[in-house]
C-alpha positions in Angstrom: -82.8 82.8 -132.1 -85.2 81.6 -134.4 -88.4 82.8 -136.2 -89.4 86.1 -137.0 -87.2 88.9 -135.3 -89.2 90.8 -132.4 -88.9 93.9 -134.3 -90.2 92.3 -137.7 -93.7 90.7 -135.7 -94.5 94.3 -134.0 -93.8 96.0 -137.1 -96.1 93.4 -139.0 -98.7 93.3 -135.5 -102.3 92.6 -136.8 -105.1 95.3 -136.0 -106.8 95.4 -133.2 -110.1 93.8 -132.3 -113.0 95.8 -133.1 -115.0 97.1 -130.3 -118.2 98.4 -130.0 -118.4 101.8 -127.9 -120.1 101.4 -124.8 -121.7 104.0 -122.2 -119.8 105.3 -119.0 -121.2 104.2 -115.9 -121.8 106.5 -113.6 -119.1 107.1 -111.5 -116.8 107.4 -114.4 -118.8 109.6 -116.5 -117.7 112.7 -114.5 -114.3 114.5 -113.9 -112.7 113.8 -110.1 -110.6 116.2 -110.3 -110.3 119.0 -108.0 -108.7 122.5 -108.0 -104.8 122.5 -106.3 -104.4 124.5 -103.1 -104.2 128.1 -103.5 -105.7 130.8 -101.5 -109.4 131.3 -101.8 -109.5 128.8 -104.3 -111.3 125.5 -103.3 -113.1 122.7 -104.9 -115.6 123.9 -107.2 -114.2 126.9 -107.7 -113.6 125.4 -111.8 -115.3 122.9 -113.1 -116.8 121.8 -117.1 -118.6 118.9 -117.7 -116.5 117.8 -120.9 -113.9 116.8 -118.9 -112.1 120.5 -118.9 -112.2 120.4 -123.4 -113.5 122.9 -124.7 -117.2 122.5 -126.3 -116.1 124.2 -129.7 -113.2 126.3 -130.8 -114.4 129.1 -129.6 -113.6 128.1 -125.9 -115.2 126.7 -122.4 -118.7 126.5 -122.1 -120.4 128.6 -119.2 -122.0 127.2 -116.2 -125.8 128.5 -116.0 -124.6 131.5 -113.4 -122.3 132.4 -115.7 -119.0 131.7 -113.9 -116.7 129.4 -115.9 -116.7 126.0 -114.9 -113.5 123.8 -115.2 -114.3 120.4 -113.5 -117.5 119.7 -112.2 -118.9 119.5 -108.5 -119.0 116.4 -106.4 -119.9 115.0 -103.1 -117.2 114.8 -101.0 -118.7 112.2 -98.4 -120.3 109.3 -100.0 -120.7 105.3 -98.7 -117.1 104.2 -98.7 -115.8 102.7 -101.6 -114.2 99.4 -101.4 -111.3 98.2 -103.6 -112.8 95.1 -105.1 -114.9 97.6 -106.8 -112.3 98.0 -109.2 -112.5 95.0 -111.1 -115.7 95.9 -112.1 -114.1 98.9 -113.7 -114.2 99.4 -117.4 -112.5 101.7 -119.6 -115.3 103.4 -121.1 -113.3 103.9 -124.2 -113.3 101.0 -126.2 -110.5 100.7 -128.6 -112.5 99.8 -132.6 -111.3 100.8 -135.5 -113.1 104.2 -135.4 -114.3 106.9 -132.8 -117.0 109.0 -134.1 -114.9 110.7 -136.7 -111.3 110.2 -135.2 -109.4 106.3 -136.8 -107.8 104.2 -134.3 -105.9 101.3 -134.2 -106.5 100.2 -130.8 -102.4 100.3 -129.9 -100.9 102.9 -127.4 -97.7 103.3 -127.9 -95.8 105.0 -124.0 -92.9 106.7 -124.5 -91.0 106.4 -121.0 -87.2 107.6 -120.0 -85.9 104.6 -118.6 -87.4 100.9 -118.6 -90.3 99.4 -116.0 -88.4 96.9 -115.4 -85.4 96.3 -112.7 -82.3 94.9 -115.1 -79.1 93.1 -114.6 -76.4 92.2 -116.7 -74.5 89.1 -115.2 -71.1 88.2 -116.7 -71.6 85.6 -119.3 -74.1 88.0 -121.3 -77.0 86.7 -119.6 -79.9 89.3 -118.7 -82.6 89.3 -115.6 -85.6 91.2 -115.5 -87.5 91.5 -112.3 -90.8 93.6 -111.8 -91.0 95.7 -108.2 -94.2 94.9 -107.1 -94.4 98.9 -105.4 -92.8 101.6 -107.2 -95.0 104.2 -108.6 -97.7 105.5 -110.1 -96.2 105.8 -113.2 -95.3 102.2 -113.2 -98.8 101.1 -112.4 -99.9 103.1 -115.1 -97.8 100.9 -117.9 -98.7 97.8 -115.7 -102.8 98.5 -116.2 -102.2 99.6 -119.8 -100.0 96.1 -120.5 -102.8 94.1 -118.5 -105.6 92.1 -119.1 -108.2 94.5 -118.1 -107.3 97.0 -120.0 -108.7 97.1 -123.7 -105.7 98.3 -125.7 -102.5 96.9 -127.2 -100.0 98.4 -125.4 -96.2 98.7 -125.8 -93.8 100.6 -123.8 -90.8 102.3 -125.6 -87.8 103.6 -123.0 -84.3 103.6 -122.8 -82.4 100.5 -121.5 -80.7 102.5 -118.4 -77.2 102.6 -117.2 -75.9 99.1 -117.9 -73.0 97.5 -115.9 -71.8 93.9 -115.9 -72.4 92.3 -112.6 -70.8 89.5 -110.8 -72.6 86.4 -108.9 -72.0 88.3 -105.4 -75.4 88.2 -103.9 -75.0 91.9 -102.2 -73.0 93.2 -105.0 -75.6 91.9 -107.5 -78.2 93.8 -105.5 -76.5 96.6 -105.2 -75.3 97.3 -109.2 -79.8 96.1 -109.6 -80.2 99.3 -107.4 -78.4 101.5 -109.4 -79.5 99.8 -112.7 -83.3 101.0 -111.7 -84.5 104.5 -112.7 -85.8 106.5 -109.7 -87.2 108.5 -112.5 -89.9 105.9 -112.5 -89.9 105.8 -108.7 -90.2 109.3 -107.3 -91.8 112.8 -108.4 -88.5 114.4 -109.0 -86.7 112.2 -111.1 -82.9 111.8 -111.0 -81.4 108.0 -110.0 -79.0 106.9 -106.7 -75.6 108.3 -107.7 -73.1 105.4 -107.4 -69.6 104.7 -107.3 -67.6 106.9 -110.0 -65.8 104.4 -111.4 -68.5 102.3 -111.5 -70.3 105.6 -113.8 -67.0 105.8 -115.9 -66.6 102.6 -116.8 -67.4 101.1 -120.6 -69.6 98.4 -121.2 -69.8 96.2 -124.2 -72.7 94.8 -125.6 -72.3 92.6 -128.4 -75.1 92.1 -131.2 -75.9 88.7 -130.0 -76.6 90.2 -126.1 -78.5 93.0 -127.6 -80.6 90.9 -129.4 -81.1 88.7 -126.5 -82.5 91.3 -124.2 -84.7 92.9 -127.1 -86.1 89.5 -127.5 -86.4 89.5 -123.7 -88.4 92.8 -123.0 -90.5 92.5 -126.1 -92.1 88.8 -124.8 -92.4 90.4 -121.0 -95.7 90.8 -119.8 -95.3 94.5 -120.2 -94.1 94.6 -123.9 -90.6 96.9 -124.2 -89.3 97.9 -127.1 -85.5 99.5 -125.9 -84.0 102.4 -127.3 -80.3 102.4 -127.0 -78.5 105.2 -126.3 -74.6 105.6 -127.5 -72.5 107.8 -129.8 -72.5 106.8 -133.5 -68.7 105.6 -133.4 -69.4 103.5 -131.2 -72.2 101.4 -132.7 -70.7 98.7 -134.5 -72.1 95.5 -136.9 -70.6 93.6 -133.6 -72.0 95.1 -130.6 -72.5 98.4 -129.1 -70.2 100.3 -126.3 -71.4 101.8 -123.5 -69.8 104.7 -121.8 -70.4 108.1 -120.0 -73.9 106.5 -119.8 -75.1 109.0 -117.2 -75.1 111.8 -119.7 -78.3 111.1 -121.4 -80.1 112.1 -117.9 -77.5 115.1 -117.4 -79.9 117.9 -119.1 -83.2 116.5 -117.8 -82.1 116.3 -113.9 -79.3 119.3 -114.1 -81.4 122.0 -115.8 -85.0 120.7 -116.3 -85.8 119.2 -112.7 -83.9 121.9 -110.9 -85.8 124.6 -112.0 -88.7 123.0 -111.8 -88.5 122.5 -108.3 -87.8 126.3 -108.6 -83.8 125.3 -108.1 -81.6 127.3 -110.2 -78.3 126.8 -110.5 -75.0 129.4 -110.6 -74.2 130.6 -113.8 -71.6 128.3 -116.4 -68.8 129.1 -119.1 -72.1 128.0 -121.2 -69.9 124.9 -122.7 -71.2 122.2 -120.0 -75.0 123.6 -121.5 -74.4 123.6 -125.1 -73.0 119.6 -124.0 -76.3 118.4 -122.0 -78.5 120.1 -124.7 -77.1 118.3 -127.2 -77.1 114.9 -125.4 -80.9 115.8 -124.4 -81.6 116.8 -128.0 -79.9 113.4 -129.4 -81.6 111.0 -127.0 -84.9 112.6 -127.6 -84.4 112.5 -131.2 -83.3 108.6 -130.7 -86.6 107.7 -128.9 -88.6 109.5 -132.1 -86.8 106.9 -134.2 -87.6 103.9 -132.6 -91.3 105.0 -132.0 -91.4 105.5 -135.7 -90.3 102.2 -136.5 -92.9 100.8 -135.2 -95.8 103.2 -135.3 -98.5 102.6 -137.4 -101.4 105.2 -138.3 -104.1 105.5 -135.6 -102.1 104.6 -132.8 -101.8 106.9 -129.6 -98.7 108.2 -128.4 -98.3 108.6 -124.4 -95.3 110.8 -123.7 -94.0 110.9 -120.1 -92.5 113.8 -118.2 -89.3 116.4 -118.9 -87.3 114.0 -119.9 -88.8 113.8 -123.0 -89.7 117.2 -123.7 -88.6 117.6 -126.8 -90.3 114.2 -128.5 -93.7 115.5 -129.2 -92.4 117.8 -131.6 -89.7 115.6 -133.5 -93.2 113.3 -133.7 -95.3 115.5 -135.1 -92.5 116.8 -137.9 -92.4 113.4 -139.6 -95.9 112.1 -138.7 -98.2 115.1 -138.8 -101.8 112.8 -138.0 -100.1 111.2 -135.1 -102.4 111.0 -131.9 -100.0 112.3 -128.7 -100.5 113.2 -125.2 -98.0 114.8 -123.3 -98.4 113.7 -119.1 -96.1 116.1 -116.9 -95.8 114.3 -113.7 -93.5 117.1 -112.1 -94.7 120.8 -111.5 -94.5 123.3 -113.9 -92.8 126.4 -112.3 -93.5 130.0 -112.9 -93.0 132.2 -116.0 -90.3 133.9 -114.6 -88.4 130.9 -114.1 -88.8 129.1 -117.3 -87.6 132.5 -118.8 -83.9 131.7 -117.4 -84.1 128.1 -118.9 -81.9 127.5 -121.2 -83.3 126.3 -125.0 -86.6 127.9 -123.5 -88.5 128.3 -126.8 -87.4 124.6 -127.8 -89.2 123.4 -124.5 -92.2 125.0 -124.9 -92.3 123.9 -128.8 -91.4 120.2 -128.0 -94.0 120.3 -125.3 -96.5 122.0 -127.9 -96.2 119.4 -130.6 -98.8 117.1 -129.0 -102.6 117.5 -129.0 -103.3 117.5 -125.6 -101.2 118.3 -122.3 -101.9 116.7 -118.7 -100.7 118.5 -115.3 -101.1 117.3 -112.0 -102.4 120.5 -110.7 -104.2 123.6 -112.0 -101.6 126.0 -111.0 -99.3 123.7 -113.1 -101.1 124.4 -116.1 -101.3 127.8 -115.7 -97.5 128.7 -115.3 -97.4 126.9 -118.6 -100.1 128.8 -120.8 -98.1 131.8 -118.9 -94.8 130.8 -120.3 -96.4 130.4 -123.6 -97.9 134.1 -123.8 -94.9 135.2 -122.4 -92.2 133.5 -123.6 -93.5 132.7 -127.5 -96.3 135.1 -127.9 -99.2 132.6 -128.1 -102.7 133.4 -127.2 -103.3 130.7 -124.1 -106.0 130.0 -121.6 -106.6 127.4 -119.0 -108.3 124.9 -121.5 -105.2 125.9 -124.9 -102.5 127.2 -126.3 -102.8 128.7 -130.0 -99.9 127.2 -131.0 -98.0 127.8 -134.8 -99.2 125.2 -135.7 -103.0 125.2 -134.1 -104.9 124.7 -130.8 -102.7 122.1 -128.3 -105.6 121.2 -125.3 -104.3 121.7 -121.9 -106.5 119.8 -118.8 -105.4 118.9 -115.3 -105.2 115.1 -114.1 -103.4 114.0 -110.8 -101.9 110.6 -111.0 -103.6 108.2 -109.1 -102.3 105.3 -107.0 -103.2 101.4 -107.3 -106.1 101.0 -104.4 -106.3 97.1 -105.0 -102.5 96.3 -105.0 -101.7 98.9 -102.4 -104.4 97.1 -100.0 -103.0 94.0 -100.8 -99.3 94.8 -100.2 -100.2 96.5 -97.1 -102.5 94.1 -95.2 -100.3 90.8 -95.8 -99.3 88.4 -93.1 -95.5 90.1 -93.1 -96.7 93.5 -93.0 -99.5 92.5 -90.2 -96.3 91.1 -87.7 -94.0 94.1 -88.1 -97.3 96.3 -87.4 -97.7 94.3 -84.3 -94.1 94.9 -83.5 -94.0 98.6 -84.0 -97.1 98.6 -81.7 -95.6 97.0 -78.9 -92.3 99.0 -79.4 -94.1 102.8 -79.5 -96.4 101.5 -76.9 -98.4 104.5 -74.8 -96.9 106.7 -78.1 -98.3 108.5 -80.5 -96.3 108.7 -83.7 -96.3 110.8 -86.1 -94.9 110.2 -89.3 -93.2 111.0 -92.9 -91.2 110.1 -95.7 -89.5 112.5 -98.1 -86.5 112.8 -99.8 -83.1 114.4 -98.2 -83.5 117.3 -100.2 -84.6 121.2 -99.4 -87.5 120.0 -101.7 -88.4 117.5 -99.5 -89.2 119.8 -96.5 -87.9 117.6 -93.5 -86.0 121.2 -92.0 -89.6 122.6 -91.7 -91.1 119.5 -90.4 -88.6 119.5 -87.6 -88.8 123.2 -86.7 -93.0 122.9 -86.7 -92.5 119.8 -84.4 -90.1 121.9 -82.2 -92.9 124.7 -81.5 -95.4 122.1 -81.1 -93.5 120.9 -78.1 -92.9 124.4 -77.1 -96.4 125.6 -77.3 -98.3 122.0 -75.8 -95.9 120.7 -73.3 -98.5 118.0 -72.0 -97.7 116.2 -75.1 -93.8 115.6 -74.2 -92.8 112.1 -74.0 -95.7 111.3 -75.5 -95.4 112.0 -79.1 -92.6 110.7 -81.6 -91.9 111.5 -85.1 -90.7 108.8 -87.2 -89.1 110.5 -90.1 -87.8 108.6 -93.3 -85.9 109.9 -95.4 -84.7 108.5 -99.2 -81.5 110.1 -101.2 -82.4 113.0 -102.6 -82.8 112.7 -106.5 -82.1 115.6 -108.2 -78.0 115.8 -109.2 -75.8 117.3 -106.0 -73.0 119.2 -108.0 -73.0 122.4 -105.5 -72.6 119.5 -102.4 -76.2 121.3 -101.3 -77.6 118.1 -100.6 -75.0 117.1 -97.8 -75.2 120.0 -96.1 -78.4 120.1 -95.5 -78.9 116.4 -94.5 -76.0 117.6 -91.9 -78.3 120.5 -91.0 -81.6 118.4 -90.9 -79.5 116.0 -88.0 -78.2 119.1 -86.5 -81.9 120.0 -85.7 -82.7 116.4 -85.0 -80.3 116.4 -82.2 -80.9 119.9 -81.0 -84.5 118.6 -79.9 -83.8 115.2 -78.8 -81.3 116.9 -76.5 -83.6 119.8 -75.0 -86.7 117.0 -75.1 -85.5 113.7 -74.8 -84.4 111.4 -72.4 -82.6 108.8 -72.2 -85.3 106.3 -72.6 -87.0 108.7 -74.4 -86.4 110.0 -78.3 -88.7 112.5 -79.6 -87.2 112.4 -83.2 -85.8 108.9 -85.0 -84.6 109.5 -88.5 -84.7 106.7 -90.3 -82.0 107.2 -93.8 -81.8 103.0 -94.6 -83.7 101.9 -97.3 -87.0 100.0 -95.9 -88.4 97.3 -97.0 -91.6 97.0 -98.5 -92.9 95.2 -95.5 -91.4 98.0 -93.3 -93.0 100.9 -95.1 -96.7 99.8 -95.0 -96.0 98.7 -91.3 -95.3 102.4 -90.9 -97.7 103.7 -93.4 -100.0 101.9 -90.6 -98.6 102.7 -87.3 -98.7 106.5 -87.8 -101.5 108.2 -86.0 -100.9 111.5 -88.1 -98.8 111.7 -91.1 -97.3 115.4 -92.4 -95.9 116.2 -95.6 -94.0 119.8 -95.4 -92.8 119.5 -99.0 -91.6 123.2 -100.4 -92.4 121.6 -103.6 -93.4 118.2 -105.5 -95.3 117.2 -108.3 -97.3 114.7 -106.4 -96.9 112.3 -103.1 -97.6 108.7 -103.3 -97.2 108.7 -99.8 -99.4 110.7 -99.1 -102.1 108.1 -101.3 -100.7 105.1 -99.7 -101.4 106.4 -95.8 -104.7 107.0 -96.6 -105.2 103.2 -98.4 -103.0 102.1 -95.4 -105.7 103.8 -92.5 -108.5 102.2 -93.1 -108.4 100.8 -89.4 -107.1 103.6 -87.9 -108.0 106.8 -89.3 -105.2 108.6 -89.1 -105.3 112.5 -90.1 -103.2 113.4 -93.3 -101.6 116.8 -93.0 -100.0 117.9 -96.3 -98.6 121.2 -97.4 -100.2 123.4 -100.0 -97.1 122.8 -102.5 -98.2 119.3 -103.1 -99.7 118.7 -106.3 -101.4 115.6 -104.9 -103.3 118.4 -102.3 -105.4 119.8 -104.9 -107.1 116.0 -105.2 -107.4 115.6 -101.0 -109.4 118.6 -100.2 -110.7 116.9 -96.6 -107.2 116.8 -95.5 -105.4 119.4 -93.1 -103.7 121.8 -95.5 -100.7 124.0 -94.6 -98.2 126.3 -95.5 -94.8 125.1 -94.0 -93.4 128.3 -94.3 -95.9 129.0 -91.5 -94.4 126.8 -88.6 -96.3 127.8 -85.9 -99.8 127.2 -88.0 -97.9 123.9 -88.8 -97.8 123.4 -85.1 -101.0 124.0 -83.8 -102.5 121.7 -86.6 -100.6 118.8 -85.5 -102.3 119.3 -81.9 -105.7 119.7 -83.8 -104.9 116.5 -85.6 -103.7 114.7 -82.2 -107.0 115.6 -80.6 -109.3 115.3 -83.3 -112.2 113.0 -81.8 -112.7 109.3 -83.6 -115.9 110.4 -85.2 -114.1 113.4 -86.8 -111.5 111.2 -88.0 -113.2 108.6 -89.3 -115.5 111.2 -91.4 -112.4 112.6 -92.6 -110.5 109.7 -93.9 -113.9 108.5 -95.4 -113.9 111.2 -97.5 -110.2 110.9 -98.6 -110.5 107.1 -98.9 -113.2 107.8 -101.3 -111.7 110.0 -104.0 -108.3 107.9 -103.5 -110.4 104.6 -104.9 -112.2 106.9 -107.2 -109.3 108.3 -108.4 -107.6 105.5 -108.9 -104.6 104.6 -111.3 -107.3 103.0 -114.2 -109.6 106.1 -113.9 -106.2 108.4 -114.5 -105.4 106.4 -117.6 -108.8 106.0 -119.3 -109.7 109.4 -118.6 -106.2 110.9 -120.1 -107.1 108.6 -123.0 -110.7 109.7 -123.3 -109.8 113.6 -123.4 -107.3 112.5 -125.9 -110.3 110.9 -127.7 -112.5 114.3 -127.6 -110.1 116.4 -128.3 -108.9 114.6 -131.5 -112.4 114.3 -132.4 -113.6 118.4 -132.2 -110.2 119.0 -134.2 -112.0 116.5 -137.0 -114.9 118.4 -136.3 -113.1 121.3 -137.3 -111.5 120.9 -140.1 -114.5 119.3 -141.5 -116.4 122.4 -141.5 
């Protein structure tokens, strides 16, 4: 290669433009942000007008009755918004050298587990990049950040993945591309497909001339990577690098962290295996804080992304004190009582508690956390801090948001318009009902199916002419008690138990759909559904839950979604439930089948609305803005 190395030009990257600050328009001048589900509390129960930051150190400000406000009041029912709106959408925050007292550089650096982009390594050293045009929020996210509407210099920093050579084979290729991309980036629980042992056992060896190649590669993508390799020190050579065991570095994150956070704990150990995936976690956390500090420069803002990378804020803040982070927890944040059986509790918390300020995706998030810091580390905490060791950390609540314009797009073209038209004719006279969750206890699909089974019970008119079209993806999180497979065997125990007593044999109540889909197929049956239920016994949030409602727009189709959803607190028109309560489950899926047009369409007007207003640029801009405030009433502070 010639020139200056990749590394050399972002180390030696000129400063940003200077901006001139600019007011908020309207609609993005306000918090839209509403309170998760939890009995008796609804929207507007909280609300603060700065964005849930405190005015001043000495805490939130008070609403004029005197009732503390966390996010302020809206309208629920305004004129529909459309998605070409959105390109008239500005940041609001406009990246010059200085904001009121706080220096910026106009970079934002993301710290990210595993890379946004889909990888193979063909024999031959030669490297492919592809970019999914659907995966998740998260990756829309980086993609708005690394685009040209955005107003900041953006790099991504994030592990390379598990690397393994591939061979021309067209379905082999696909399949080793598969396992190469991080459903870290692609669900809310985290975790990646597990494939073939030997395949996960195996050694790969990169030499210096590959590595370079691929470095060279992500840094001059349109979404600028900087890769952090992951490896022991023996086996990092002047030659090359080997790869092996390279599943480990997720080991600690999906074993401990995302179990228990899906309140999932697992049976007791020799405590060897911990002490292992602790130290594994610890090293790779403490290899991303290297190369972010290779390349950070004062001023810039750090983005640190979920509990995989727990531990980074902290090993930030040691060697760059000044440095602007924000920690974004995209899973839940369980009880006190269960972080108190984590292992490395107090180093958790910590690593969390070396940023500035702390995003969850629901209120009831954010408070198990300020719990766990009373509790656990003896720090005075509220819903708006933690009084930290080292000072005040800001705490707020801000659900991911989904890509209204690219999600229209996707589900509205020609290919998705002819499988729509398909489904039609084939569920003809039907109404369907449908979901998509993971195989997983998390995922809820057992108390879908015994709901559906009393709604058949109690409203027998509606037999043979209602189906539920269930899809179901591998569940994520790491199956080492075999849990998973018997509960998938359990979930088509019950599938069959009610096709047999309600079926026929031209007739099947319940199709469960395990393949992969397509992307066509998924819109087609994000748009076929007539009702769509989510029975989740816990998630962090539910894109699909976003994308039926972007995918309605001709239909109006009810969205039923349970109460452990932390995308529920943002949907407050939709039918709420409890799925532990299968007979309420029940009767709201007949409400929801009978609902009259008008009542449907004033319902998914409402939902459409806060889905476009909270949309994936609004979720960035605004994390960045509190980031802003906060960093500027610590100035403030320690200017007095």
């Amino acid at each position: 290669m010639s020139g200056t190395p990749y590394s050399q030009r972002h180390l030696n990257r000129p400063a940003a433009q200077q901006r001139t600050e600019s007011l908020l328009p309207p609609h993005e001048s306000e918090a839209i942000t509403s309170i998760p589900v939890t009995p008796g509390i609804s929207q507007g129960t909280y609300g603060d007008p700065n964005d849930g930051i405190p005015t001043s150190r000495g805490g939130q400000s008070q609403s004029q009755s005197g009732r503390q406000e966390y996010f302020p009041r809206r309208p629920a029912n305004r004129a529909l918004a459309q998605p070409s709106t959105l390109s008239q959408f500005g940041d609001g925050i406009l990246a010059g050298s200085r904001q009121g007292e706080v220096s910026l550089s106009g970079t934002v650096l993301s710290a990210t587990f595993t890379l946004p982009q889909l990888l193979r390594y063909r024999k031959g050293e030669k490297w492919e990049l592809e970019h999914k045009n659907h995966c998740s929020t998260h990756l829309d996210s980086l993609a708005y950040l690394s685009s040209k509407e955005s107003p900041w210099d953006h790099t991504v920093i994030a592990w390379t993945g598990e690397i393994y050579p591939v061979s021309d084979d067209a379905s082999s290729s696909h399949e080793q591309l598969q396992e190469s991309n991080p459903a870290s980036t692609t669900t809310s629980l985290g975790g990646h497909s597990q494939g073939n042992d030997d395949i996960v056992s195996a050694e790969t060896y990169i030499s210096r001339n590959s590595k370079a190649a691929l470095e060279e590669k992500l840094y001059n993508d349109h979404m600028r990577t900087l890769p952090v390799w992951l490896a022991d020190d023996r086996d990092i050579t002047d030659g090359g690098i080997k790869l092996k065991q390279q599943s480990r570095w997720r080991r600690y994150a999906e074993h401990d962290l995302c179990a228990l956070f899906h309140y999932k704990q697992r049976p007791p150990t020799d405590g060897r295996q911990a002490e292992t995936r602790w130290d594994d976690y610890h090293r790779m956390n403490k290899a991303f804080a290297d190369r972010i500090c290779q390349v950070y420069k004062p001023g810039d803002m750090v983005v640190v992304h979920d509990h995989y990378l727990m531990l980074l804020p902290e090993l930030l803040r040691q060697r760059h004190p000044d440095m602007h982070i924000v920690f974004f927890l995209e899973s839940p944040f369980p009880s006190s009582e269960l972080i108190r059986c984590l292992h490395r509790r107090e180093r958790i918390l910590n690593g969390i508690l070396g940023s500035d300020l702390i995003c969850f995706q629901a209120f009831h998030f954010l408070q198990h956390f300020a719990n766990s810091c009373t509790r656990i580390l003896g720090y005075n905490a509220n819903k708006g801090w933690v009084e930290s060791a080292r000072g005040r950390v800001h705490l707020t609540v801000l659900p991911s948001g989904i890509n209204i314009s690219k999600i229209t797009t996707l589900g509205f073209s020609p290919a998705v318009d002819k499988m729509h038209e398909e489904l039609r004719k084939l569920y003809k006279g039907k109404k369907v009902i449908i979901g998509c969750d993971t195989m997983s206890r998390l995922g809820g699909v057992h108390k879908k199916l015994q709901a559906f089974e009393c709604f058949l019970e109690r409203y027998p008119s509606w037999r043979h002419h209602v189906v539920l079209v269930q899809i179901t993806s591998p569940a994520t999180m790491e199956d080492d008690d075999g849990d998973n497979m018997l509960y998938a065997r359990q979930v088509n125990d019950m599938a069959s138990s009610i096709n047999q007593t309600y079926g026929s044999l031209d007739f099947t109540p319940v199709q469960i759909h395990t393949q992969r889909l397509s992307q066509e197929d998924y819109f087609a049956v994000l748009r076929l559904g007539d009702i769509a239920v989510n029975t989740c016994v816990r998630e962090g949030m539910s894109t699909t839950s976003l994308e039926y409602i972007a995918c309605q727009t001709e239909s109006h189709g009810p969205l039923i979604i349970s109460e452990f959803s932390g995308t529920a607190s943002s949907l407050e028109e939709a039918i709420r439930i409890n799925p532990w309560d299968v007979g309420q489950v029940a009767d709201e899926i007949n409400n929801a089948l009978t609902m009259s047009q008008e009542q449907r369409t004033r319902m998914h007007r409402a939902l459409y609305q806060r889905v476009v207003e909270g949309n994936v640029q609004l979720c960035v801009s605004t994390m960045l803005r509190r980031l802003i405030k906060v960093l500027k009433l610590d100035e403030s502070h320690n200017n007095r």
